[in-house]
C-alpha positions as CSV (number, residue, x, y, z in Angstrom):
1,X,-28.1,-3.0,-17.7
2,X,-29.7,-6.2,-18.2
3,X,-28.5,-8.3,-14.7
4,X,-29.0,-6.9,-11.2
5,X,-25.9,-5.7,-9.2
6,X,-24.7,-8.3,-6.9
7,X,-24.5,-7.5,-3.0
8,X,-23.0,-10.4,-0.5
9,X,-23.4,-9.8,3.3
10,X,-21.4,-12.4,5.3
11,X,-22.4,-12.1,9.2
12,X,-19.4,-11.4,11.5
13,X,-19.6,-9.9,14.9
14,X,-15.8,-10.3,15.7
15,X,-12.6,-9.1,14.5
16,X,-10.6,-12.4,15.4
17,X,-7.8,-12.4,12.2
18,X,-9.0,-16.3,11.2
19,X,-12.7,-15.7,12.0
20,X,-12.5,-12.5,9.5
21,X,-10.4,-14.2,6.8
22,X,-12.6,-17.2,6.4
23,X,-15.7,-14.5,6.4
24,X,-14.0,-12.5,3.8
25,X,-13.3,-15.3,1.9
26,X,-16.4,-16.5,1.3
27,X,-17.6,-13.1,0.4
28,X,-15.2,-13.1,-2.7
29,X,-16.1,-16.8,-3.3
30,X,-19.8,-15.7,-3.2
31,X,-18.9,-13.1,-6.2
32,X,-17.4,-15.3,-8.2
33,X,-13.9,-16.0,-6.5
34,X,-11.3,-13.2,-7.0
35,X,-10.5,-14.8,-10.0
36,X,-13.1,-12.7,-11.3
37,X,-11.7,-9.7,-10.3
38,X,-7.7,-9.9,-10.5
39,X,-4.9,-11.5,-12.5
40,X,-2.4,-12.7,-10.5
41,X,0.6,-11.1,-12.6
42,X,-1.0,-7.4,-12.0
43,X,-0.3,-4.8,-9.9
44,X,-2.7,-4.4,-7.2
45,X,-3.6,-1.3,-5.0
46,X,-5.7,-2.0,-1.8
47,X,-7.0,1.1,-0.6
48,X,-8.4,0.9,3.0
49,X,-9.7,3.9,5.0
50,X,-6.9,5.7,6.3
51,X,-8.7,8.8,7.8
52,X,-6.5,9.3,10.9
53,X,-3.7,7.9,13.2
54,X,-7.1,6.3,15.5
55,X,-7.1,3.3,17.6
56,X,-8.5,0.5,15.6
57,X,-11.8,0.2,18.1
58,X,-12.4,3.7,17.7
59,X,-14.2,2.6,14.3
60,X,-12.3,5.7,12.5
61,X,-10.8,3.5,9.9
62,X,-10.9,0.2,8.3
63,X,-10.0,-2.4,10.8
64,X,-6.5,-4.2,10.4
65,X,-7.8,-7.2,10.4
66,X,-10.0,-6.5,7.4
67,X,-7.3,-5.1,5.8
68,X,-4.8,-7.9,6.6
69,X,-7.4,-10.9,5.3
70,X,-8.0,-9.1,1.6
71,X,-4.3,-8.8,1.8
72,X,-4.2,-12.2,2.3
73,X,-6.7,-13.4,-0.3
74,X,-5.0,-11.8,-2.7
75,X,-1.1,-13.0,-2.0
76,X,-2.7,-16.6,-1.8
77,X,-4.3,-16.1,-4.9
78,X,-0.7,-14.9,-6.2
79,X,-0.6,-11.9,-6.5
80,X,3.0,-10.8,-6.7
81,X,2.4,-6.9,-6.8
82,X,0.5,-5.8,-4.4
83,X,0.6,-2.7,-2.3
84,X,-1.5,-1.2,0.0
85,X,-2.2,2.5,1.6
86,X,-4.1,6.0,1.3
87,X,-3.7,9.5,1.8
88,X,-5.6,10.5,4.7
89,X,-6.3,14.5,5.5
90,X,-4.0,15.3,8.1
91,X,-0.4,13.3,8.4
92,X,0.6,10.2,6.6
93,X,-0.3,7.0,5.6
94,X,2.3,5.6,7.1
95,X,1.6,6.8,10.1
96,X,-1.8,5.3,10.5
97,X,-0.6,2.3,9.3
98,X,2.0,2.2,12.0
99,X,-1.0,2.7,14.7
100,X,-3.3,-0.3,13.2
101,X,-0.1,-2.6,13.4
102,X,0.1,-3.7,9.9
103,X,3.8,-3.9,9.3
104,X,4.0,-7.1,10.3
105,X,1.3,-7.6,7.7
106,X,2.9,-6.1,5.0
107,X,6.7,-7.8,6.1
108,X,4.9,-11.2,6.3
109,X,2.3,-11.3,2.8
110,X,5.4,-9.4,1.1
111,X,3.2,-6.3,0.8
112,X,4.7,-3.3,-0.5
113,X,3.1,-0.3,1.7
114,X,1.8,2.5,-1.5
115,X,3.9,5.9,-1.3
116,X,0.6,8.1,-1.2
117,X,2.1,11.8,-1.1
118,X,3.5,12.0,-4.2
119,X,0.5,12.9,-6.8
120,X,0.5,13.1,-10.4
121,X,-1.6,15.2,-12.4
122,X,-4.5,13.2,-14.6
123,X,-6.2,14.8,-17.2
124,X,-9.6,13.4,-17.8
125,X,-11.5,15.6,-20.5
126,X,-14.5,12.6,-20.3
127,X,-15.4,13.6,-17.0
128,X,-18.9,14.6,-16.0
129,X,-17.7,17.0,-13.4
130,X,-13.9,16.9,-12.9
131,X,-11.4,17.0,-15.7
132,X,-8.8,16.2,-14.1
133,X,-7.2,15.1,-10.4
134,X,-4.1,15.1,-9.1
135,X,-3.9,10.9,-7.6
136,X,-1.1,9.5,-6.0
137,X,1.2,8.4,-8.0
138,X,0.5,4.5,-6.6
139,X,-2.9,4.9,-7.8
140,X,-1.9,5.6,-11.3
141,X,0.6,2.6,-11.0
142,X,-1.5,0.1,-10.4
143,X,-3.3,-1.8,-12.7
144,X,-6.1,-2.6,-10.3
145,X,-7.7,-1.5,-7.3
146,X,-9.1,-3.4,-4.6
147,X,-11.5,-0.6,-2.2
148,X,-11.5,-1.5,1.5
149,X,-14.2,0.8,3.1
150,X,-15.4,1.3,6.5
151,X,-19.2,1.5,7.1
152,X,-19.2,5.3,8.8
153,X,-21.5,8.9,8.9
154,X,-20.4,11.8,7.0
155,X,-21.4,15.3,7.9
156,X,-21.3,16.3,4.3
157,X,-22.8,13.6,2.1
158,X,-24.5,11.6,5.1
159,X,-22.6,8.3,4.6
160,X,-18.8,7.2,3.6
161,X,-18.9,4.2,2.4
162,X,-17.6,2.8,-1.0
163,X,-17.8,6.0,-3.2
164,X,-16.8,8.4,-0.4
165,X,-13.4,6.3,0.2
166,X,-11.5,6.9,-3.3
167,X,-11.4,10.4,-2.4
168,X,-8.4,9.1,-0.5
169,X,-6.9,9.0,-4.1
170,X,-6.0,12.5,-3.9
171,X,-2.7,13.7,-2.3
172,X,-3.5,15.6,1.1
173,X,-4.6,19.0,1.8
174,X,-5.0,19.3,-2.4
175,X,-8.5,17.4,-0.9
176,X,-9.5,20.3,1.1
177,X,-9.1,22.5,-1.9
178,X,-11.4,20.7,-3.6
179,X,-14.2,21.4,-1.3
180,X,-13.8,24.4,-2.7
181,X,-14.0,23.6,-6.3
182,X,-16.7,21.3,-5.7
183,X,-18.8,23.2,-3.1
184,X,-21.7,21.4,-2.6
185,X,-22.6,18.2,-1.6
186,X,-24.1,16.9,-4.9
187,X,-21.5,18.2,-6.8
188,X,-18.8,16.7,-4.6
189,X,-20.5,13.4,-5.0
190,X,-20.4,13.8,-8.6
191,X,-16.4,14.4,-9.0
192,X,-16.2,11.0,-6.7
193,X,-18.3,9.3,-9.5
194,X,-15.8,10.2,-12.2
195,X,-12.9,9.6,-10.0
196,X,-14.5,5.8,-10.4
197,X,-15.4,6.7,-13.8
198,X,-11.9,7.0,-14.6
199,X,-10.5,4.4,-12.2
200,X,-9.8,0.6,-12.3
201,X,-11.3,-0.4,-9.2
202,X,-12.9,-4.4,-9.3
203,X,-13.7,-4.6,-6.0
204,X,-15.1,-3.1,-2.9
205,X,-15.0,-4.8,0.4
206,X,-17.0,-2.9,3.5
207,X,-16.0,-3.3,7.0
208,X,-19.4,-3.2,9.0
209,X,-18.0,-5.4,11.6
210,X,-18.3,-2.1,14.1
211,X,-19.8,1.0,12.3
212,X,-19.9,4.6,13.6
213,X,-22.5,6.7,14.1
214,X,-23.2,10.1,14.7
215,X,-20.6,12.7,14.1
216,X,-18.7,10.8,12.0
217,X,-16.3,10.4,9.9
218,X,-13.7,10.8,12.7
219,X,-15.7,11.6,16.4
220,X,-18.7,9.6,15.9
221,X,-19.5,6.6,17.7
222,X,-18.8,2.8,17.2
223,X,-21.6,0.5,17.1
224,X,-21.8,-3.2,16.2
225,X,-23.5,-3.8,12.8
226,X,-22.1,-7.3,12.8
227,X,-21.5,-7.7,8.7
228,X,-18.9,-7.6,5.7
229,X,-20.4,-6.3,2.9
230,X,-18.8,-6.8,-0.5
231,X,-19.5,-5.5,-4.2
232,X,-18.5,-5.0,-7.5
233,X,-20.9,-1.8,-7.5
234,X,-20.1,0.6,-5.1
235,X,-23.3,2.6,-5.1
236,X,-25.5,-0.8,-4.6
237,X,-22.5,-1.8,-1.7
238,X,-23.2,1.7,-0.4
239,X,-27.3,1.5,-0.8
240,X,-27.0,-1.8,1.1
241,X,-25.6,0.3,4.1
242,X,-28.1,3.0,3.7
243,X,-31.0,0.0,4.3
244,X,-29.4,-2.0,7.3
245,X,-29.8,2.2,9.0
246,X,-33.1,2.9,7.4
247,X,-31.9,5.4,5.4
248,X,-33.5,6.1,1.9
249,X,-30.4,6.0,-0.8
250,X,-32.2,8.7,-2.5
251,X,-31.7,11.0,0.1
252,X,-27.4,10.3,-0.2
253,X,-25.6,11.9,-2.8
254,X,-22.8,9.6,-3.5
255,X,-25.9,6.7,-4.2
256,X,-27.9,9.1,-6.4
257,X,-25.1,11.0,-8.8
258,X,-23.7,7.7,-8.7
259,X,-26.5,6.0,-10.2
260,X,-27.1,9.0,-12.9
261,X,-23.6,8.7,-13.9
262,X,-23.3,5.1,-14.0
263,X,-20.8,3.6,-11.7
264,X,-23.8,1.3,-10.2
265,X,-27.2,1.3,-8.9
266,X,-28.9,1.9,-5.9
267,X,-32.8,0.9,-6.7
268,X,-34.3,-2.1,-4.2
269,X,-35.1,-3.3,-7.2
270,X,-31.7,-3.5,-9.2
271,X,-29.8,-5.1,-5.8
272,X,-29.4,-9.3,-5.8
273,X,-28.6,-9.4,-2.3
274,X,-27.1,-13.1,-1.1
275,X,-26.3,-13.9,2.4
276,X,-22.9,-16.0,2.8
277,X,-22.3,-18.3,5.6
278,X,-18.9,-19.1,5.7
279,X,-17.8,-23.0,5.1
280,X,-16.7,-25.3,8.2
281,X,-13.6,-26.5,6.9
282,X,-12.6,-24.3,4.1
283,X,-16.2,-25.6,2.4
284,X,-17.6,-23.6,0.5
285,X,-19.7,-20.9,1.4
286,X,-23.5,-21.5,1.7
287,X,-24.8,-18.7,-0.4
288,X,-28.8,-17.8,0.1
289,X,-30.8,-15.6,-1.6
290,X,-32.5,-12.4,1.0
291,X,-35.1,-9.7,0.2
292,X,-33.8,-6.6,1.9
293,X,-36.6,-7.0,4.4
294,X,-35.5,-9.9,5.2
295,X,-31.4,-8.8,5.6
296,X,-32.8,-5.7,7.7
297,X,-35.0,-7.8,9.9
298,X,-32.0,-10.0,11.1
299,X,-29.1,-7.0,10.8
300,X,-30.7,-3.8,10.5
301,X,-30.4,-1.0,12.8
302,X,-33.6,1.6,12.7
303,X,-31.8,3.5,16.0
304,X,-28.3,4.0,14.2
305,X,-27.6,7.7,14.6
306,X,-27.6,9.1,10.9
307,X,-28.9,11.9,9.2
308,X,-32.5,10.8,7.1
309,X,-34.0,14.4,6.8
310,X,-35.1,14.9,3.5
311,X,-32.6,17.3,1.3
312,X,-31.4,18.4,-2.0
313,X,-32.2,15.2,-3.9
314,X,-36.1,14.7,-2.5
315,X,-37.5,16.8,-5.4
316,X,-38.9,20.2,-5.8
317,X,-39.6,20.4,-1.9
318,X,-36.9,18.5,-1.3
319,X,-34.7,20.7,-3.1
320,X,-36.3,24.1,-0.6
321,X,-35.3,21.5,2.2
322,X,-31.9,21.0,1.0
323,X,-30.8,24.4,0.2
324,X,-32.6,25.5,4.5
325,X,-30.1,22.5,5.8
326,X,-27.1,24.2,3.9
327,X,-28.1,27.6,5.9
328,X,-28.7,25.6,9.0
329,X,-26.1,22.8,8.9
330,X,-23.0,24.4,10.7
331,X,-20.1,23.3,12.6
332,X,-19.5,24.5,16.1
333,X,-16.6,23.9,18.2
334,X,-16.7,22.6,22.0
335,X,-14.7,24.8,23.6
336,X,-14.1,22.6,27.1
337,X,-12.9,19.9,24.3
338,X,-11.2,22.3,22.1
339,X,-7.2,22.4,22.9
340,X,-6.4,25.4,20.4
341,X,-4.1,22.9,18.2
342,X,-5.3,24.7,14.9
343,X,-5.7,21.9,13.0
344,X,-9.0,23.2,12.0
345,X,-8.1,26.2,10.8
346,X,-5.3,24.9,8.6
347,X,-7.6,22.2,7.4
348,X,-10.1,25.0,6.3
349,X,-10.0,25.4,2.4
350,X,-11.8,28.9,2.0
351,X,-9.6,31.8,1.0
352,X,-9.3,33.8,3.8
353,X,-10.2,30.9,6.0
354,X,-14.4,30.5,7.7
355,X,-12.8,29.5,10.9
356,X,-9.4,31.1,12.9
357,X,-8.0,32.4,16.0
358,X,-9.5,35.6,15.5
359,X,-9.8,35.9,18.7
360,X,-6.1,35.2,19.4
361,X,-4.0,31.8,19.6
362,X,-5.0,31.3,23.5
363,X,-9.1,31.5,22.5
364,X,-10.8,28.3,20.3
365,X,-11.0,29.6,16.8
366,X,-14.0,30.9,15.5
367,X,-16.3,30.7,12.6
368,X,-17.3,33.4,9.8
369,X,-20.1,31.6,8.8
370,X,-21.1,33.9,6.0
371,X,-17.5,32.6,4.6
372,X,-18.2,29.1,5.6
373,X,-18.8,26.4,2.5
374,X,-20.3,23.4,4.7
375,X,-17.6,21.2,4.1
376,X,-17.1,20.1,7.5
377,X,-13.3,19.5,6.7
378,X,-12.7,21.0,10.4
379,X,-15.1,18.7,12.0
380,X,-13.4,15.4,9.9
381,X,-9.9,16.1,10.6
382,X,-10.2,17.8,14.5
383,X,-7.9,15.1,16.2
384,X,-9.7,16.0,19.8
385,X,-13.4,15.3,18.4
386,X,-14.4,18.8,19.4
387,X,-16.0,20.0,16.5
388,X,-19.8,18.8,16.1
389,X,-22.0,19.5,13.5
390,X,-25.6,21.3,14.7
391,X,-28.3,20.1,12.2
392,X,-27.5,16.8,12.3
């Protein structure tokens, strides 16, 4: 590839609906418009971050208002089709959308909300890794998907970000089982890779208006990072990220498989990053040109609470390193937090299950670690944010 990847950062540090719209519209503008992108006479999934039925400030999911202003964009634009939703781990889309407040969203834009549970087997003998998935039957539907990620950690693959968040593609607990069939983490970044491979997606929009850290995906912590982040290349969107925390992209699977199968590029290098300052007015945006020095010295965030521990992808070393942190890396359950719902255990996709009441239903499960895959499905989808991960 001949041009660099482009990468807009629009500062916001607020999630007022106007103040987010105009921010989010000069992000598209800054790409090109969404002209670029989408035909208005297409159908058009938008696929937020639907991890759980959370609070909007608990940073566990892509904020409404995000949500609502690319909704927005897009119905001005006039876009007839649309449709909107995921299939989170545990529980319905519907149900988190009903706790973020979006049906007056969807009732006003005339937004269709996306019927997520019922999948559809795809075969897809050109893949890398995975020939074949079972998607929601809206994702095969549409003719183009707009990805709405939120800037969070991941105990598995160290960030979610815009290659983590189409594995909400997949109906359900069928994602559980394939922690199973893709049982490490470089692997597992590799079938997300061909799920991109083998989708239409034209956009990716990141909400990094209020992160989380630490034990994320679901029981970390929010903390301001103040930007919307927005891409055509997810790996560069997701190597952006990795920068404003001071964490190398090498060192994240989803930015290096992706990058050696082609669905972008995470290399300083390769990244045009432009900073957009939304327009007084509806003007447009004023669009500069940053070094990522220069975007970390006004946004970064050297103290944000990640994992940067060299791993499997650091070389021959790196690889020893990688394969200790697999022994080492384990999920442990808080047992003054733990309520004994067994959502864990359920969520676990090992035959046999690594973690149940084997100590009976009135004791906190327990872990077979010798069973255990690392896939920290238990710690994402634990609704009480009692399982941590030591290692991290």
């Amino acid at each position: 590839m001949n041009t660099r990847s482009k990468v807009i950062i629009v500062p916001c540090n607020t999630y007022d609906k106007e103040t987010v719209f105009r921010a989010v519209k000069a992000g598209v503008l800054a790409l090109g418009g969404i002209g670029s992108f989408i035909r208005h006479e297409e159908r058009i999934l938008v696929k937020p971050n639907y991890l759980s039925a959370a609070d909007p400030d608990k940073a566990v999911t892509t904020h409404p208002a995000v949500i609502e202003a690319v909704l927005r964009l897009l119905s001005e634009y006039g876009c007839a089709d649309l449709s909107c939703g995921d299939s989170p781990g545990h529980g319905k889309g519907e149900a988190v959308a009903a706790r973020l407040g979006l049906g007056e969203t969807f009732r006003a834009l005339g937004v269709r909300e996306a019927e997520m549970n019922e999948e559809v087997l795809t075969d897809y003998p050109e893949g890398k890794t995975a020939k074949s998935f079972y998607f929601a039957k809206e994702v095969t539907r549409a003719d183009a998907i707009v990805n709405v990620c939120k800037m969070k950690t991941h105990a598995l693959e160290r960030i979610t970000g815009a290659v983590k968040n189409v594995y909400g593609f997949i109906c359900g607990m069928r994602k559980a089982a394939g922690h199973v069939t893709y049982p490490n983490p470089n692997v597992f970044a590799r079938m997300l890779a061909d799920i991109h491979r083998k989708t239409d997606i034209r956009l990716h929009v990141m909400d990094g208006i209020v992160a989380m850290e630490g034990n994320g995906p679901g029981s970390g912590d929010p903390v301001p990072m103040n930007v919307l982040l927005f891409s055509a290349d997810p790996v560069a969107l997701d190597a952006t990220f990795c920068r404003l925390v001071n964490l190398d992209p090498r060192l994240v699977p989803t930015c290096e498989q992706g990058q050696l199968l082609g669905i972008g590029r995470h290399e300083e290098a390769d990244i045009e990053l432009l900073l957009a300052e939304p327009g007084e007015g509806g003007a447009e945006p004023s669009v500069t040109a940053v070094t990522a020095a220069e975007l970390v010295s006004r946004f970064g965030n050297p103290a944000f609470n990640v994992d940067r521990r060299p791993g499997m992808n650091g070389g021959k070393w790196g690889r020893r390193i990688g394969i200790l942190n697999h022994v080492t890396k384990r999920p442990y359950i808080d047992k003054k937090a733990c309520v004994k719902c067994g959502v864990c255990v359920s969520h676990c996709p090992v035959p046999g299950k690594a973690v149940d009441f084997r100590k009976g239903k009135d004791q906190p499960p327990v872990y077979d670690y010798s069973r255990c895959i690392r896939c920290f499905c238990c710690q994402e989808m634990c609704p009480k944010h009692a399982i941590h991960v030591r290692g991290i």
